[in-house]
BADODO-121313 format. One record per residue: residue number from 0; residue in one letter; x negated, y, z of N, C-alpha, C, O, CB in turn. Coordinates in steps of 0.1 Angstrom, whole numbers. Glycine has a CB too. Example, Ala and Ser with C-alpha at 12.3 -4.5 7.8 and 13.67 -1.06 7.14 Angstrom:
REM BADODO-121313
 num residu   nxx   nyy   nzz  caxx  cayy  cazz   cxx   cyy   czz   oxx   oyy   ozz  cbxx  cbyy  cbzz
   0      A  -132   -57    78  -123   -45    78  -132   -33    78  -142   -33    85  -113   -45    90
   1      S  -128   -22    71  -137   -11    71  -129     0    79  -134    11    80  -141    -6    57
This chain:
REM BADODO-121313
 num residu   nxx   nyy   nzz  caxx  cayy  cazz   cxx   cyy   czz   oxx   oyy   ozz  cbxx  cbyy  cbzz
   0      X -1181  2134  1999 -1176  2146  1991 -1187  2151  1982 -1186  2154  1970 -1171  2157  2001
   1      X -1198  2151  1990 -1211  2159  1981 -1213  2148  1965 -1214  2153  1954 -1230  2159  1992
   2      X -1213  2133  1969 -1214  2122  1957 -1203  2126  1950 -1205  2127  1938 -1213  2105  1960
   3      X -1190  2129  1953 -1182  2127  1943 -1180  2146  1937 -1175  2149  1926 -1165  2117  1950
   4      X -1184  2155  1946 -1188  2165  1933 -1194  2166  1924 -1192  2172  1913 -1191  2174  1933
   5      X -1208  2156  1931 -1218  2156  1920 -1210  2147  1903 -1212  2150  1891 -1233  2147  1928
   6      X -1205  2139  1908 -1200  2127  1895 -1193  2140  1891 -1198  2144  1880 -1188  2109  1899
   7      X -1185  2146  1895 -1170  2153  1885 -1182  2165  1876 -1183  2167  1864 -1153  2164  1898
   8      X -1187  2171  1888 -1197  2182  1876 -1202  2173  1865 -1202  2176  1853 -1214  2190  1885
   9      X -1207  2164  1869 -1215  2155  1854 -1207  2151  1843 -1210  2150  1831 -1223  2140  1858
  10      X -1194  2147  1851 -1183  2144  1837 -1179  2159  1829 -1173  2159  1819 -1166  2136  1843
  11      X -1182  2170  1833 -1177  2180  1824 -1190  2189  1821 -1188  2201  1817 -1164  2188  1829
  12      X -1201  2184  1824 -1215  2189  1822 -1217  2188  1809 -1221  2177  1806 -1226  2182  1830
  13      X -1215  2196  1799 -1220  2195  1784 -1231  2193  1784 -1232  2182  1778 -1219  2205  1775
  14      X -1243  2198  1788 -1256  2192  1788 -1269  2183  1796 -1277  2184  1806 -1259  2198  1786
  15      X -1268  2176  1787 -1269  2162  1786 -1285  2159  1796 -1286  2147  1799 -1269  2156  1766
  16      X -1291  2163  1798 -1298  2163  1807 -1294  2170  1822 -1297  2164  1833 -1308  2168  1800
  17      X -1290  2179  1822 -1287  2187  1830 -1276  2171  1841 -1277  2165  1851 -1278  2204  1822
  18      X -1269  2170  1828 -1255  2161  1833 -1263  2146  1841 -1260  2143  1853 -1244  2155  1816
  19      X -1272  2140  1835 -1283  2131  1842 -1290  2134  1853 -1295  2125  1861 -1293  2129  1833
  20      X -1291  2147  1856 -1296  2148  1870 -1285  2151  1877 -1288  2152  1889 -1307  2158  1872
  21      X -1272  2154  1875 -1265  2151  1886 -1263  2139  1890 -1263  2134  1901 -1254  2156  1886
  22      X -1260  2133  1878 -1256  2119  1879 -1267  2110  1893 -1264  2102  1902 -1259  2112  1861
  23      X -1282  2116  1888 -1293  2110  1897 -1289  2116  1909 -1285  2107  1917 -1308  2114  1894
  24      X -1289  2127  1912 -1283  2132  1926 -1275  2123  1937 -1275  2120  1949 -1274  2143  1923
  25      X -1268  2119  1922 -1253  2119  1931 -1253  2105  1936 -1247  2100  1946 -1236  2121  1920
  26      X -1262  2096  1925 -1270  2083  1929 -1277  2080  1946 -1271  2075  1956 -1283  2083  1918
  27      X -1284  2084  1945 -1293  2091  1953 -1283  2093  1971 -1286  2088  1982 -1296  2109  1943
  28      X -1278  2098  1968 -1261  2098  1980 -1260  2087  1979 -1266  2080  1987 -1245  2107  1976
  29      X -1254  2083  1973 -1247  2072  1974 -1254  2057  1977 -1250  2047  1982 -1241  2071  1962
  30      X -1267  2062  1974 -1275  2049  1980 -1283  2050  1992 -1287  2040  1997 -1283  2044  1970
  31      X -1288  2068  1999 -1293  2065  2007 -1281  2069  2020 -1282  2065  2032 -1306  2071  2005
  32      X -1271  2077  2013 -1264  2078  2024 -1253  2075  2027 -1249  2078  2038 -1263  2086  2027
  33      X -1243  2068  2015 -1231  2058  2017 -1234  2046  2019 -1225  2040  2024 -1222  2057  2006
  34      X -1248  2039  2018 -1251  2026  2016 -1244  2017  2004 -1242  2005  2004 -1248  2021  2029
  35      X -1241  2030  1991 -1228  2018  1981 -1237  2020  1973 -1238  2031  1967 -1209  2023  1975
  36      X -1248  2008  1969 -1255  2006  1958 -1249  2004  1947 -1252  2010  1937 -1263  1998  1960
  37      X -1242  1997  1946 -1228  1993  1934 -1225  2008  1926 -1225  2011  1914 -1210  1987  1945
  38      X -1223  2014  1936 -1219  2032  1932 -1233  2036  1923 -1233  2039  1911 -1217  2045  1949
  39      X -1242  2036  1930 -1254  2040  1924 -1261  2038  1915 -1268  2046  1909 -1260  2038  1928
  40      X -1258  2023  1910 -1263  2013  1900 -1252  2022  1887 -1256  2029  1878 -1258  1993  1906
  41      X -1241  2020  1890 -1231  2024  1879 -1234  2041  1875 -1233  2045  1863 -1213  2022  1885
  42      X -1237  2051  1887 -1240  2064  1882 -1258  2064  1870 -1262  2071  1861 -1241  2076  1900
  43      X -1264  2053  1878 -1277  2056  1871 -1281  2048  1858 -1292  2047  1851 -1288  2053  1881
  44      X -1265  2039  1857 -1269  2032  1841 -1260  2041  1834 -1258  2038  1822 -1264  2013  1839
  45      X -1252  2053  1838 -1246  2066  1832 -1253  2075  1825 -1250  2081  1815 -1241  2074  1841
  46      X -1265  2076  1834 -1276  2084  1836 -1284  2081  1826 -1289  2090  1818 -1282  2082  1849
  47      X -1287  2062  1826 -1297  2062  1814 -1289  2063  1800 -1294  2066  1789 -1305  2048  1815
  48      X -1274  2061  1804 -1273  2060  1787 -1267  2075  1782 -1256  2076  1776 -1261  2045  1781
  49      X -1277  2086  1786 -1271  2101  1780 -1289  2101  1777 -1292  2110  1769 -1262  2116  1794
  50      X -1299  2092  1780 -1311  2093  1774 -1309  2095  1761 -1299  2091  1755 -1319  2083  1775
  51      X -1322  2102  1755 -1331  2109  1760 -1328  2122  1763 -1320  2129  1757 -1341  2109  1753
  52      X -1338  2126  1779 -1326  2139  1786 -1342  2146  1783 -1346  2151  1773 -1316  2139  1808
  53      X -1350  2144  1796 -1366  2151  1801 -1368  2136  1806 -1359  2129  1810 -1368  2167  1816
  54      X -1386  2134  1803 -1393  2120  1809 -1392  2123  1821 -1388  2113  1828 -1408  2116  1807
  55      X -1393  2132  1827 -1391  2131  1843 -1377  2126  1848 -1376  2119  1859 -1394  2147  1848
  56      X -1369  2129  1842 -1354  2122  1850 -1350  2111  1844 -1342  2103  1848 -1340  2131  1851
  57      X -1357  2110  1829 -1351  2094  1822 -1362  2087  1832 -1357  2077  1838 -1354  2091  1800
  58      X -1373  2089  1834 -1382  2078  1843 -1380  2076  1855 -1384  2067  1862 -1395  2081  1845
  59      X -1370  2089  1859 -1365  2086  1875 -1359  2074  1875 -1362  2064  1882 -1353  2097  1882
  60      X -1348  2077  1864 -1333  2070  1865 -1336  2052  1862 -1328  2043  1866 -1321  2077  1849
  61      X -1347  2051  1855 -1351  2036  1852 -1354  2035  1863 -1347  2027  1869 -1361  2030  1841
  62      X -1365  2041  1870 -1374  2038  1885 -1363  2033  1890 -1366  2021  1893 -1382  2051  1894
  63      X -1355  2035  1893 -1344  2039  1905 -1333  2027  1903 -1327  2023  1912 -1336  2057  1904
  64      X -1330  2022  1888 -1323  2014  1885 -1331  2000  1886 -1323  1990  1886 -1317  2018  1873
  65      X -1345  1997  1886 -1351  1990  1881 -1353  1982  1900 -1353  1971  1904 -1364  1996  1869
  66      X -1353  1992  1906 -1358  1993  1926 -1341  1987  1931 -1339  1977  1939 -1362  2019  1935
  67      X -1332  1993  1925 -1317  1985  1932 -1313  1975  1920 -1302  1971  1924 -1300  1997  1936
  68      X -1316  1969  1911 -1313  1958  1906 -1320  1948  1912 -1314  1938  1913 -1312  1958  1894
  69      X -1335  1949  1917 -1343  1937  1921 -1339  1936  1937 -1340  1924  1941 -1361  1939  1919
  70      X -1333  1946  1949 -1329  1944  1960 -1314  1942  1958 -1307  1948  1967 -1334  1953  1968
  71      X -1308  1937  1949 -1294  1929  1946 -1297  1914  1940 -1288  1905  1941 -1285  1939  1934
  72      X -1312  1912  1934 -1315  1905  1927 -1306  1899  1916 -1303  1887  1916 -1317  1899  1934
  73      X -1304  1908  1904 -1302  1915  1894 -1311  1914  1884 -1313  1923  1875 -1300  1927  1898
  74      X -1320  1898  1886 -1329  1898  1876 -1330  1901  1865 -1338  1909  1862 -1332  1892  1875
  75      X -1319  1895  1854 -1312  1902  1840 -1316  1913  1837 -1323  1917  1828 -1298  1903  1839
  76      X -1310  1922  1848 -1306  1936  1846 -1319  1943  1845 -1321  1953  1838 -1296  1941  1857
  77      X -1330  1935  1858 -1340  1942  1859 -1351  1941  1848 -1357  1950  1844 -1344  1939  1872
  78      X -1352  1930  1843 -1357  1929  1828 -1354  1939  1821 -1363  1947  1818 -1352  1920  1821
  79      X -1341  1938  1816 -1331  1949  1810 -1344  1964  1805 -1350  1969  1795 -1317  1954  1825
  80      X -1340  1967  1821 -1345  1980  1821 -1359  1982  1825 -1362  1994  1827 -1337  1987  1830
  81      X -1370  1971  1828 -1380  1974  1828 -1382  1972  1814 -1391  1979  1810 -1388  1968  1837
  82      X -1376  1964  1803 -1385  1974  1786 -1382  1977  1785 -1385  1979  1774 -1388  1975  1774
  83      X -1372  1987  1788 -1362  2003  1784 -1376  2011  1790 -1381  2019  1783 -1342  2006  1795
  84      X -1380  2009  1802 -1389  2014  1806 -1409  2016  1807 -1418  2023  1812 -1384  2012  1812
  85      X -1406  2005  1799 -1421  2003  1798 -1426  2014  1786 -1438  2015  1785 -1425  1986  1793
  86      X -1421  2020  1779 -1427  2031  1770 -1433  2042  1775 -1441  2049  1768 -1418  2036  1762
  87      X -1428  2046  1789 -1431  2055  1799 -1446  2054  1805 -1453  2063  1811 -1421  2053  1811
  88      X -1452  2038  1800 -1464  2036  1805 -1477  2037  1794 -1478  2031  1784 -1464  2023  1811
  89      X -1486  2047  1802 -1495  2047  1790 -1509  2047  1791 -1517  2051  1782 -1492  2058  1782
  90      X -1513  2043  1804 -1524  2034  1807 -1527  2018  1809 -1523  2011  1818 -1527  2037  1817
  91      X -1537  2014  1796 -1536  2001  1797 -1535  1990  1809 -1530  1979  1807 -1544  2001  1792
  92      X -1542  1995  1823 -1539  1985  1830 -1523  1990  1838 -1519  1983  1846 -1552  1981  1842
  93      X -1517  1999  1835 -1503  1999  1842 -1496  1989  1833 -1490  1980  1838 -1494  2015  1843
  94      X -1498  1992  1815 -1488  1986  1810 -1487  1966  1812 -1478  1960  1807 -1489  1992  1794
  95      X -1512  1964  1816 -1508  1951  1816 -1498  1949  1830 -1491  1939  1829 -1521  1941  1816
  96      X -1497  1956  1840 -1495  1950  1854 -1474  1949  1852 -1466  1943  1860 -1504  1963  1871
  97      X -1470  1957  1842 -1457  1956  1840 -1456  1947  1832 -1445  1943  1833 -1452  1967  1836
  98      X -1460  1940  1823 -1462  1930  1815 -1460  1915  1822 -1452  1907  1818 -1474  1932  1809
  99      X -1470  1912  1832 -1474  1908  1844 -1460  1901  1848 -1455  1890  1845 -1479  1919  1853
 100      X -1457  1914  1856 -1442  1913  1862 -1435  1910  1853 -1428  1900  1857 -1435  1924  1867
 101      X -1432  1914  1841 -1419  1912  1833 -1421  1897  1837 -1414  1891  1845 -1419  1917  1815
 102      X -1430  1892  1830 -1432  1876  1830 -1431  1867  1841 -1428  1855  1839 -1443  1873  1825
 103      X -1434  1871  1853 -1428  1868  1862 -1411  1865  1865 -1407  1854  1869 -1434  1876  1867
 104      X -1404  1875  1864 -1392  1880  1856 -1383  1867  1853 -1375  1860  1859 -1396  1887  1841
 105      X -1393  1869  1836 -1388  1861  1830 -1386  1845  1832 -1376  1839  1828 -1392  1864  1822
 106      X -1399  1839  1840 -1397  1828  1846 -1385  1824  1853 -1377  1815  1850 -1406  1828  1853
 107      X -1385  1836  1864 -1375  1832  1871 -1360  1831  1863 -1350  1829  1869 -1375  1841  1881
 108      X -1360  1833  1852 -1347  1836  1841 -1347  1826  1834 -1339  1824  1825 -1347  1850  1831
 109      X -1360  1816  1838 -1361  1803  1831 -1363  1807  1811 -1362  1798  1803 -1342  1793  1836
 110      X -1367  1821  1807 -1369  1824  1798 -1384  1824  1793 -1391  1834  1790 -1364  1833  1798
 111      X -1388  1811  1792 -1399  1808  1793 -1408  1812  1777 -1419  1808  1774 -1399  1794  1800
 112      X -1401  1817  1771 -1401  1822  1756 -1407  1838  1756 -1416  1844  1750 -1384  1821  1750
 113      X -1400  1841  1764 -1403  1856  1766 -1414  1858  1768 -1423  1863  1762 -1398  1862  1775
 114      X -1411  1848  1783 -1429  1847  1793 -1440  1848  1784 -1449  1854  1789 -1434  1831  1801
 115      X -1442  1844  1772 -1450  1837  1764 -1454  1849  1758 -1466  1852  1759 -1444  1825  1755
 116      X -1445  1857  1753 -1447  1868  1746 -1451  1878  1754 -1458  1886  1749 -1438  1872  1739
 117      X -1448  1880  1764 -1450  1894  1774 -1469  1893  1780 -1476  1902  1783 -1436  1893  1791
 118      X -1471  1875  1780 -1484  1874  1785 -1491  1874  1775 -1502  1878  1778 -1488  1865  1793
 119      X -1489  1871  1761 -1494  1870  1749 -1499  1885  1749 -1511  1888  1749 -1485  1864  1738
 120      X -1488  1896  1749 -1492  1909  1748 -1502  1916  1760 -1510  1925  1758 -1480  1917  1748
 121      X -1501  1909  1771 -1511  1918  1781 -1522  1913  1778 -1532  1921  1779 -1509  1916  1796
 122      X -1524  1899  1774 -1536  1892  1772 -1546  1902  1766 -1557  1907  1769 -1534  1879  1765
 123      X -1536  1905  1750 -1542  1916  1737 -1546  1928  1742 -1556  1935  1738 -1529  1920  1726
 124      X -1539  1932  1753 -1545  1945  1762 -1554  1947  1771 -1558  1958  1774 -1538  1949  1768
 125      X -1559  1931  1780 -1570  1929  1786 -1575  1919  1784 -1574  1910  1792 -1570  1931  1798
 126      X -1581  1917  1774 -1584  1902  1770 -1595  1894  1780 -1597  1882  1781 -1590  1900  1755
 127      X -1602  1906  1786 -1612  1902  1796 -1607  1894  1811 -1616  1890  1819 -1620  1916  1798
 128      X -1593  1892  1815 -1590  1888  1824 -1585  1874  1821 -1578  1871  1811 -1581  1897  1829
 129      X -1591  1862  1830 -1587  1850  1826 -1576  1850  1837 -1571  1838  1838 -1598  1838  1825
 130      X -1571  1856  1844 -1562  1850  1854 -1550  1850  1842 -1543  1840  1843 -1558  1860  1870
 131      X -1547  1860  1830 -1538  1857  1823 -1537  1847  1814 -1527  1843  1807 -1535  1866  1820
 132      X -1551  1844  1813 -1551  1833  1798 -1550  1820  1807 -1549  1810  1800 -1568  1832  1785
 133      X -1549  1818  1825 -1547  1809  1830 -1530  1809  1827 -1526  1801  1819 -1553  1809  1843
 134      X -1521  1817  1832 -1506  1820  1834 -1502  1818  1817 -1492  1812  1813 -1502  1837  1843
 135      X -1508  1822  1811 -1502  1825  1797 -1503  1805  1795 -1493  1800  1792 -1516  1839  1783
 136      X -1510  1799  1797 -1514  1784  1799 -1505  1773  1798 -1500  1765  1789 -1519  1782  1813
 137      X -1503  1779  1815 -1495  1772  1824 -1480  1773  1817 -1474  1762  1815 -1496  1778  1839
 138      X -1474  1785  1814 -1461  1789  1804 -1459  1780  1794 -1448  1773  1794 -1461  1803  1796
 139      X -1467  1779  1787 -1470  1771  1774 -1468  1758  1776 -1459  1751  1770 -1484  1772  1770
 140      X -1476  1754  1783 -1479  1740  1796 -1460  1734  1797 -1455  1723  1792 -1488  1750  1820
 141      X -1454  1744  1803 -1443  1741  1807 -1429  1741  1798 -1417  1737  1799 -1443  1748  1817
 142      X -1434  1746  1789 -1425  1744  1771 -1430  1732  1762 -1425  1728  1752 -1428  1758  1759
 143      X -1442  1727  1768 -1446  1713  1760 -1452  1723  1747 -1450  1719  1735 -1428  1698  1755
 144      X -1458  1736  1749 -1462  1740  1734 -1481  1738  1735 -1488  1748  1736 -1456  1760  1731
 145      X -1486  1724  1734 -1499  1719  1735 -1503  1725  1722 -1510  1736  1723 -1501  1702  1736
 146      X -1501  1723  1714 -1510  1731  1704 -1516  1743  1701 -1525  1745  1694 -1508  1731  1697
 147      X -1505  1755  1713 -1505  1767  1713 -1518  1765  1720 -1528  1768  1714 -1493  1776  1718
 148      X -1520  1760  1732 -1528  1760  1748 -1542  1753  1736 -1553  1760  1737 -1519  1744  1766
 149      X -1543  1745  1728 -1554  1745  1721 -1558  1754  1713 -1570  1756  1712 -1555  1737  1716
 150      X -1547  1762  1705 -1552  1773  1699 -1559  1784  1712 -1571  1785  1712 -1539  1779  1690
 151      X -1553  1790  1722 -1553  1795  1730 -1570  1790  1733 -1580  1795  1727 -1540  1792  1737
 152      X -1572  1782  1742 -1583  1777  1744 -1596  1780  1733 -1606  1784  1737 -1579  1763  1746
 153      X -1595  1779  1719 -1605  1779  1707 -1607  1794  1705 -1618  1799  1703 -1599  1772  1693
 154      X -1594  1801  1708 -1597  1814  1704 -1605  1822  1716 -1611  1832  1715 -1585  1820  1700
 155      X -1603  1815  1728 -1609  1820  1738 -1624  1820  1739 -1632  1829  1742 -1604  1814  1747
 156      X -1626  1802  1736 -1646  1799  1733 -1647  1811  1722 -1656  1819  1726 -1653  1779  1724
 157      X -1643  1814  1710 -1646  1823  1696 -1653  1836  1705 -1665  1838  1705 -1628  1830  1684
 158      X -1643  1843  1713 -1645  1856  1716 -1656  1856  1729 -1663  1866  1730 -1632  1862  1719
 159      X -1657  1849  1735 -1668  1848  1748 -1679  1850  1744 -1682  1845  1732 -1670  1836  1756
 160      X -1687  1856  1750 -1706  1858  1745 -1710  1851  1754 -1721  1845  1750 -1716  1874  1747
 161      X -1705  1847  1767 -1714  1840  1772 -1713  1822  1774 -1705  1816  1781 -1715  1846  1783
 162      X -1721  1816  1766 -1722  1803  1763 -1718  1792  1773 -1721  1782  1768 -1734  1801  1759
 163      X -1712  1789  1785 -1710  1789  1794 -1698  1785  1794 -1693  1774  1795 -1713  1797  1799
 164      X -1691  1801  1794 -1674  1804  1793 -1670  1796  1781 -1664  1785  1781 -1669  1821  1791
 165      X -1675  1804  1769 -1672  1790  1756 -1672  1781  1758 -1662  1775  1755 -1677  1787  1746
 166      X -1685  1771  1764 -1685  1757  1763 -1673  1753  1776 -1668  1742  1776 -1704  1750  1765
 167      X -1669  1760  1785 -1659  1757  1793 -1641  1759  1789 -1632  1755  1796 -1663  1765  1802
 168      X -1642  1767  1773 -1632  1776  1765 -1623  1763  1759 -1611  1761  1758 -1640  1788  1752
 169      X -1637  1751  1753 -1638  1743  1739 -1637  1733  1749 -1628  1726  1745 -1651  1743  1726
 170      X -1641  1729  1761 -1635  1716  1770 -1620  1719  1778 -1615  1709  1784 -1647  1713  1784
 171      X -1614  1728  1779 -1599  1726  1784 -1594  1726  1764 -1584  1720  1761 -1591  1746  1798
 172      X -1598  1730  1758 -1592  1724  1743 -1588  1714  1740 -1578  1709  1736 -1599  1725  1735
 173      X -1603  1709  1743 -1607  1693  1740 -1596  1684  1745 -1589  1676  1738 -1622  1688  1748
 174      X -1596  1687  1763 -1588  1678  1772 -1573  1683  1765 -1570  1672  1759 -1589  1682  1791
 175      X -1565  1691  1763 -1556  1692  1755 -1552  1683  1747 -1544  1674  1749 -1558  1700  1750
 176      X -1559  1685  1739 -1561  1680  1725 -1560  1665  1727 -1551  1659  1721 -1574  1684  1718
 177      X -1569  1658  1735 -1564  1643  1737 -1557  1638  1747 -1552  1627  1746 -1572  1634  1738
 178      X -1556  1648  1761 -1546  1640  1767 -1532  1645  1763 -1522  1637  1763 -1547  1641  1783
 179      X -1529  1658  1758 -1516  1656  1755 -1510  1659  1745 -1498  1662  1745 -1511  1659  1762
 180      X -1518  1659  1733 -1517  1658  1719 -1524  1644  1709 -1524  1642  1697 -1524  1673  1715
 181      X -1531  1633  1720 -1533  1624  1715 -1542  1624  1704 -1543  1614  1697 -1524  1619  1714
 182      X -1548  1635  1700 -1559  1635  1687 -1572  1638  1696 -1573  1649  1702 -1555  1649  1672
 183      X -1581  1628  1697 -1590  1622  1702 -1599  1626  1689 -1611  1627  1692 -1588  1607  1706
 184      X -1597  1630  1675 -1608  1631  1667 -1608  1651  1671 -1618  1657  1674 -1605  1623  1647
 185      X -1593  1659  1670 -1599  1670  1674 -1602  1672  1685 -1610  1680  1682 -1593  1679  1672
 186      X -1602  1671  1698 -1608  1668  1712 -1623  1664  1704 -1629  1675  1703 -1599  1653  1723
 187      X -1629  1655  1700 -1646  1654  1695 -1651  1668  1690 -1661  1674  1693 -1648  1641  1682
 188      X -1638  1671  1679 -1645  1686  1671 -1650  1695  1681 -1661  1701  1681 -1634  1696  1662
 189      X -1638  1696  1693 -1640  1708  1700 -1652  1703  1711 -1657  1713  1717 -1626  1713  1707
 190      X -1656  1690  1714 -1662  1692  1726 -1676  1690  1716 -1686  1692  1723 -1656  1681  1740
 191      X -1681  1686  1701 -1694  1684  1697 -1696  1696  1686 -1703  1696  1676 -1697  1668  1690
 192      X -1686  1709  1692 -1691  1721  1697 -1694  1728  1702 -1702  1737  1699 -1690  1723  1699
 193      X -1686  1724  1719 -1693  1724  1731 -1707  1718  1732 -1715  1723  1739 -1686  1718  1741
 194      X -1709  1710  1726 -1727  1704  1732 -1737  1712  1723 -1749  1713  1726 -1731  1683  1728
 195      X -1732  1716  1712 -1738  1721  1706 -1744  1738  1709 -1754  1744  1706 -1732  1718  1696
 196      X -1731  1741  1717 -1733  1753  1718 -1745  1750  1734 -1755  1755  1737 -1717  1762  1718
 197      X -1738  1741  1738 -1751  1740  1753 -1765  1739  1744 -1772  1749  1746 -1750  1722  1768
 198      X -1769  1733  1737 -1782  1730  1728 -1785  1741  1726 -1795  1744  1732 -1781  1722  1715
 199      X -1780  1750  1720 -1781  1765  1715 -1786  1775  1731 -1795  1783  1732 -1763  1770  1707
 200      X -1776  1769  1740 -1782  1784  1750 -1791  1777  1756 -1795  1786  1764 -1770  1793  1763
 201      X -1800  1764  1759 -1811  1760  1763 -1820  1763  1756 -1831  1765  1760 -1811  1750  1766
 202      X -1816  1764  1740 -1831  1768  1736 -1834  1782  1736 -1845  1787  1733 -1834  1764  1720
């Protein structure tokens, strides 16, 4: 009774925020105390589409839609609404660790295109983490896009200061480059780079 007053006040609720937090309310019931997530899902994609209400209940309503589409496994959906929701984030390592996930996500959605772009962007946001220029890799790796993974790789030795990491940047290039792009003369460029650059940090 309490879920379905809340729905009827919200259908004749002229304002439009006001009307979103019943809608969340009435969500809210329905999911912790009818057990009808189905109900819930449908009041809080109601909810999002009277956005923009207040960040506080448009961020509820994604939170909340984004938490019962992944325990329905609702991947689509949950994509969906985590970039509906990612604008809400405005610290660099929250937005890389949602980025992260998305791509995760997206794997599983076999959207291995996306992946590409979502790690491409976190990369641009922490460039100092290689666990992503590994994953961003492996994505690449698995679309047969070798040339990207050599670009990827060159631009990586460019930006490193430490001679080391580069000369380790310009040998996953190299190996690229001839085992599975078959150009054995750019594999030489990149690795009589690499030796050069070891010549350079010994002296």
């Amino acid at each position: 009774a309490v879920a379905r007053a809340l729905e009827e006040e919200a259908d004749v609720e002229p304002d439009r925020a006001r009307a979103a937090r019943l809608e969340l309310d009435a969500a809210a019931v329905a999911h912790k105390k009818l057990r009808d997530d189905a109900r819930a899902v449908d009041l809080l994609e109601r909810a999002a589409q009277r956005s923009p209400t207040t960040p506080l209940v448009d961020r509820r309503v994604l939170d909340d839609l984004v938490r019962l589409h992944e325990i329905a496994g609702h991947w689509s959906e949950s994509a969906r609404v985590r970039r509906k929701r990612l604008h809400f984030f405005t610290e660099n390592q929250l937005v890389v660790h949602e980025l992260r996930t998305r791509a995760q996500i997206d794997e599983r959605l076999n959207d291995l295109s996306q992946a590409v772009i979502d790690l491409d962007r976190a990369r641009s946001l922490d460039p100092n983490d290689p666990v992503i220029v590994e994953e961003l890799d492996r994505v690449l790796a698995e679309q047969g896009r070798d040339e990207e993974r050599v670009t990827l790789f060159y631009e990586e030795a460019q930006r490193a200061t430490d001679p080391i990491k580069r000369a380790k940047a310009l040998v996953r290039a190299a190996q690229v480059a001839d085992g599975r792009l078959g150009q054995p003369a750019e594999a030489m460029k990149h690795l009589r780079h690499d030796a050069e650059l070891v010549i350079c940090g010994r002296g």
